[in-house]
C-alpha positions in Angstrom: 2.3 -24.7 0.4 2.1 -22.3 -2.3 5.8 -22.1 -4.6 5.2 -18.6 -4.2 5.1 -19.3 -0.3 7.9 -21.8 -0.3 9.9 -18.4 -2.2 9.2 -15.8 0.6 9.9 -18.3 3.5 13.4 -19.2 2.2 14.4 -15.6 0.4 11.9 -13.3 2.0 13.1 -13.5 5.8 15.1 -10.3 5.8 13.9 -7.1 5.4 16.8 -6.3 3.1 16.7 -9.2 1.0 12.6 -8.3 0.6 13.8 -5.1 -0.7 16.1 -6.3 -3.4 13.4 -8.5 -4.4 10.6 -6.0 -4.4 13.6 -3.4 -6.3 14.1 -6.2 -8.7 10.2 -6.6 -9.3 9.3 -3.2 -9.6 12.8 -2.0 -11.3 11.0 0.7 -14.2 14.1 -0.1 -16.7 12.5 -3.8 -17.0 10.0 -1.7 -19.2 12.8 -1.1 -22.0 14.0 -4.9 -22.1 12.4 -7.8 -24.0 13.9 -10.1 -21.7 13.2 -9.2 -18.2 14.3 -12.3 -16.5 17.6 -12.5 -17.5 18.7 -9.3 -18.2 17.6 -7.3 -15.3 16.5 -9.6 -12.3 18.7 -11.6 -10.3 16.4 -14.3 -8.7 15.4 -16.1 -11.9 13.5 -18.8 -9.6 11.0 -15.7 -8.8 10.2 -15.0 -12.1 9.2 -18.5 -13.2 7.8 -19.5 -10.5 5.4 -16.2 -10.5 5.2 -16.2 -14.0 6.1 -12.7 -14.3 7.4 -12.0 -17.6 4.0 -13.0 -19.0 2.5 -10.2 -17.1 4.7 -8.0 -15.7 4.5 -5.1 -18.8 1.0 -5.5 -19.2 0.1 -5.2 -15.4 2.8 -3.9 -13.0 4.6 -1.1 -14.0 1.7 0.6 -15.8 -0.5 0.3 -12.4 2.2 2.0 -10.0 3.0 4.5 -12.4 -0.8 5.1 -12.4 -0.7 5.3 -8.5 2.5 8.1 -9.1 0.1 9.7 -11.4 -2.8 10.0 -8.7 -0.7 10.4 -5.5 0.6 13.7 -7.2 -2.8 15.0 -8.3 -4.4 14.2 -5.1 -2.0 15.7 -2.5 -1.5 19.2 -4.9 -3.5 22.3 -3.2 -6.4 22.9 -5.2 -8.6 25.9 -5.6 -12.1 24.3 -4.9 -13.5 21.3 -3.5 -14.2 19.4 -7.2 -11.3 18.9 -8.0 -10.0 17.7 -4.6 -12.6 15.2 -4.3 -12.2 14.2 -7.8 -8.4 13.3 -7.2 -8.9 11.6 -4.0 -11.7 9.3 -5.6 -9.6 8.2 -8.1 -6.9 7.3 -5.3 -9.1 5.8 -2.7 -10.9 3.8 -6.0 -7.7 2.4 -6.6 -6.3 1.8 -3.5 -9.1 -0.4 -2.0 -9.1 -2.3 -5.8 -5.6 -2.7 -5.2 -6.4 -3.9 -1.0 -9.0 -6.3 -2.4 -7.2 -7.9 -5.1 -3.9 -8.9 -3.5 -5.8 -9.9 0.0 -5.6 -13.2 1.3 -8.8 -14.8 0.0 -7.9 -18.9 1.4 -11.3 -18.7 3.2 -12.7 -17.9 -0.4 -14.7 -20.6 -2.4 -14.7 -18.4 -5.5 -13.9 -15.6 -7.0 -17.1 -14.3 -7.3 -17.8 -10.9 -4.9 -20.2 -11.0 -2.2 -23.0 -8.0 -1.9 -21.5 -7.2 1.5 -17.9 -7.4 0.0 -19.2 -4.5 -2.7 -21.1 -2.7 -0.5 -17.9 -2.3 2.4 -15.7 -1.3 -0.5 -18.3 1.3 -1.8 -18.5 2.7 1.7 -14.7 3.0 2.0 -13.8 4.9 -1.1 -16.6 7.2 -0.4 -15.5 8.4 3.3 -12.2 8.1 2.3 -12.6 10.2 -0.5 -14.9 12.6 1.2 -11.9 12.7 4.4 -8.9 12.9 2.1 -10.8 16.4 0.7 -11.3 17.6 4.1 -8.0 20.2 4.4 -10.2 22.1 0.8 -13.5 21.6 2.4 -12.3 23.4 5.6 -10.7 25.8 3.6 -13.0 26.5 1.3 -16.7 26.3 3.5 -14.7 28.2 6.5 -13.4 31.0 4.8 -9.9 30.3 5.6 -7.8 33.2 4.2 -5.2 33.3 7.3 -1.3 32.3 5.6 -0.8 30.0 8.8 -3.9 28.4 8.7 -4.1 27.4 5.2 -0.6 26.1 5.5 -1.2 23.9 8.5 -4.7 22.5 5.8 -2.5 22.0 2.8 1.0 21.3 4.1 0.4 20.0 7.9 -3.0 18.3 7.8 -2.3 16.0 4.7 0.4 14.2 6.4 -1.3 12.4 9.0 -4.6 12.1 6.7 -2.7 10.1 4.2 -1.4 8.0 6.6 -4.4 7.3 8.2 -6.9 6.6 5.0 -4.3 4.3 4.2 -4.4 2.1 6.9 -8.6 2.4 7.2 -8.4 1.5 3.7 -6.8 -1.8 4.3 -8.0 -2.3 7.4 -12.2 -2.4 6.4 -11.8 -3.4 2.5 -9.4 -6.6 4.2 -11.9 -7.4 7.6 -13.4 -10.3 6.1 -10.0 -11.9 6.5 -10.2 -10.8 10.2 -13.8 -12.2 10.1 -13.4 -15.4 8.5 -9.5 -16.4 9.1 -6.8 -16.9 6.7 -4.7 -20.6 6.1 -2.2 -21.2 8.4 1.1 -23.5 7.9 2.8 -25.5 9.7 6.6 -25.9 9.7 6.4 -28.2 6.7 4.4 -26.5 4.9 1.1 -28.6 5.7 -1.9 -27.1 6.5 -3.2 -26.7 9.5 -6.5 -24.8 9.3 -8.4 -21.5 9.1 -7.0 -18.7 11.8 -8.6 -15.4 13.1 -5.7 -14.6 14.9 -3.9 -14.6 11.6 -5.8 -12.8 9.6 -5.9 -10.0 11.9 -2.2 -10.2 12.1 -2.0 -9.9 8.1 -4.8 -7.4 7.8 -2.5 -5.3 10.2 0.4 -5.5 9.3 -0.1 -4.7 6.0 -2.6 -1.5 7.0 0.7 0.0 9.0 2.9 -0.8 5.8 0.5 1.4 3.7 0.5 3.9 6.2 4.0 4.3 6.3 3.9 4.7 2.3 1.2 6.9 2.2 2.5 8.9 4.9 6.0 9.4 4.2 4.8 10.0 0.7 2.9 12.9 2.0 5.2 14.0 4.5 8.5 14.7 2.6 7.2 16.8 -0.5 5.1 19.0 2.1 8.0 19.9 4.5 10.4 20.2 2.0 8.1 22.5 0.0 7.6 24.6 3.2 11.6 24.4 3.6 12.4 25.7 0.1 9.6 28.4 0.5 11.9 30.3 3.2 15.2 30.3 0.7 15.5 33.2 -1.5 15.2 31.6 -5.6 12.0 29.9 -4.4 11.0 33.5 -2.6 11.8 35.2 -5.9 10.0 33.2 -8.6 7.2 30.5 -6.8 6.7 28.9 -10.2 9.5 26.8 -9.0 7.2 25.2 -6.0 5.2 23.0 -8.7 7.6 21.0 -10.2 9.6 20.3 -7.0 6.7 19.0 -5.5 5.5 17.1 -8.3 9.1 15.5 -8.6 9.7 15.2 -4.7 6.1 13.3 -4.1 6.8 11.0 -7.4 10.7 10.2 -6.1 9.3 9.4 -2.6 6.9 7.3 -3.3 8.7 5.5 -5.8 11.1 4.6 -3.6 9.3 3.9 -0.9 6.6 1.4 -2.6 9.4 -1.3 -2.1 10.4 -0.8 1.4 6.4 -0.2 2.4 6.3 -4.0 1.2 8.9 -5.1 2.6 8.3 -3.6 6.2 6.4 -6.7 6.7 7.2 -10.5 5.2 4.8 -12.0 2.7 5.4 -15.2 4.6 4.7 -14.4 8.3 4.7 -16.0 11.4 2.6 -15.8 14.3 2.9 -17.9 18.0 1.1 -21.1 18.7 -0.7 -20.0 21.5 -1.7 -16.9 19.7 -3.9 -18.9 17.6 -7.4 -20.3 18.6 -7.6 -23.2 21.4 -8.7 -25.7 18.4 -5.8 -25.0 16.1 -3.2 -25.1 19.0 -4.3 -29.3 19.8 -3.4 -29.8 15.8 -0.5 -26.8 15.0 3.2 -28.7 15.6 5.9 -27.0 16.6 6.3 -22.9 18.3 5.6 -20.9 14.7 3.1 -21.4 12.0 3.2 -19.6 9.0 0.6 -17.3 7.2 0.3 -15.5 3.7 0.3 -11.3 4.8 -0.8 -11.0 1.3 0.1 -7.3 -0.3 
């Protein structure tokens, strides 16, 4: 098994102790430090076995803080479609990048991208981005000049879209793994062959963790906006609605990126008789074990 692997399964087990590791990992004061393993991250084991510190600057931060960057833009109510779409192309672009690259790709012979791969991940980001623009389409095409109704599109609406583009996002960009099956592990860390039944599992899992970022990343700046819009400063000067949105969506989500991946473990398990009749004659013992991926 994978050091990684052999990490999660003896750290990774508890959902707190995933978040300290995923807060460690992600911490944005790590940027400021020239020695990130020692000075900020208290499971030196993680960062050389991952190899972090070689990549960690160059990579990690700068790619969330880009997601920040487009999460903001995207939910903001915009005057026309253009815009709207624009935003949510960028997002969707990178989310199923970011699906695709940290999938589980044991099944894989290379790296190389199949034409069916490309095309899937085409399709995705363009009805997710056409869906995520929906709430300015309807507005915008319909007419839509009623206070309540454009409040229920831009406030309401959003929330349960984000959510669930999220989890489609995983869900088709990830199906080969559902397809195909992933590597399962036995107790010992041996392998015991290719599982369906686990890749589903992963694929799932991990489509209801982005959901539940996505969604609670939608759902707090929106309500909250719609709760400061009733008290009197915020009545008085509604220049004050911008900022506290764009602060509220980029504090949400930055705190919820760890606990989104750490809903789920990296190492999971799934039931011996849950897998297929052929891996069940060769699997020992009740659990096997399965990389989720991110």
């Amino acid at each position: 098994m994978d050091p990684n692997l052999l990490y999660w399964k003896a750290e990774g087990q508890s959902f707190l102790r995933r978040l300290k590791i995923w807060v460690n990992l992600l911490n944005p004061t790590l940027l400021l430090s020239s020695d990130v393993s020692s000075n900020h991250c208290s499971d030196p084991i993680l960062w050389d076995e991952w190899k972090i510190p070689d990549v960690y600057l160059v990579i990690l931060l700068p790619a969330f803080i880009y997601l920040i960057s487009q999460v903001v833009a995207s939910l903001l109510p915009h005057s026309t479609v253009k815009p709207a779409l624009f935003w949510q192309f960028l997002l969707q672009s990178y989310s199923a990048g970011f699906n695709y690259a940290n999938r589980n790709s044991s099944s894989e012979q290379g790296y190389n991208i199949s034409l069916k791969q490309l095309l899937l991940i085409t399709g995705t980001v363009s009805y997710t981005t056409c869906a995520g623009a929906l709430p300015q389409i309807f507005i915008n095409r319909l007419g839509l000049r009623s206070s309540a109704v454009q409040t229920f599109f831009r406030s309401i609406l959003p929330i349960p879209l984000s959510a669930t583009l999220a989890f489609f996002n995983v869900l088709t960009v990830r199906s080969e793994e559902s397809e195909t099956g992933i590597q399962v592990f036995d107790h010992n860390g041996n392998p015991v062959g290719m599982s369906k039944a686990a890749g589903e599992k992963a694929v799932w899992e991990t489509a209801l963790s982005r959901a539940a970022l996505f969604g609670m990343t939608a759902a707090v700046p929106n309500l909250l906006v719609l709760l400061m819009k009733r008290v009197r400063p915020f009545q008085r000067n509604s220049l004050l609605v911008a900022p506290l949105r764009h602060i509220s969506t980029a504090l949400v989500l930055g705190l919820m990126i760890p606990v989104s991946f750490s809903l789920f473990p990296q190492l999971g398990t799934i039931k011996r008789e849950q897998l297929e009749e052929e891996l069940q004659a060769a699997a020992i013992g009740r659990h096997l074990f399965y990389h989720r991926g991110l």
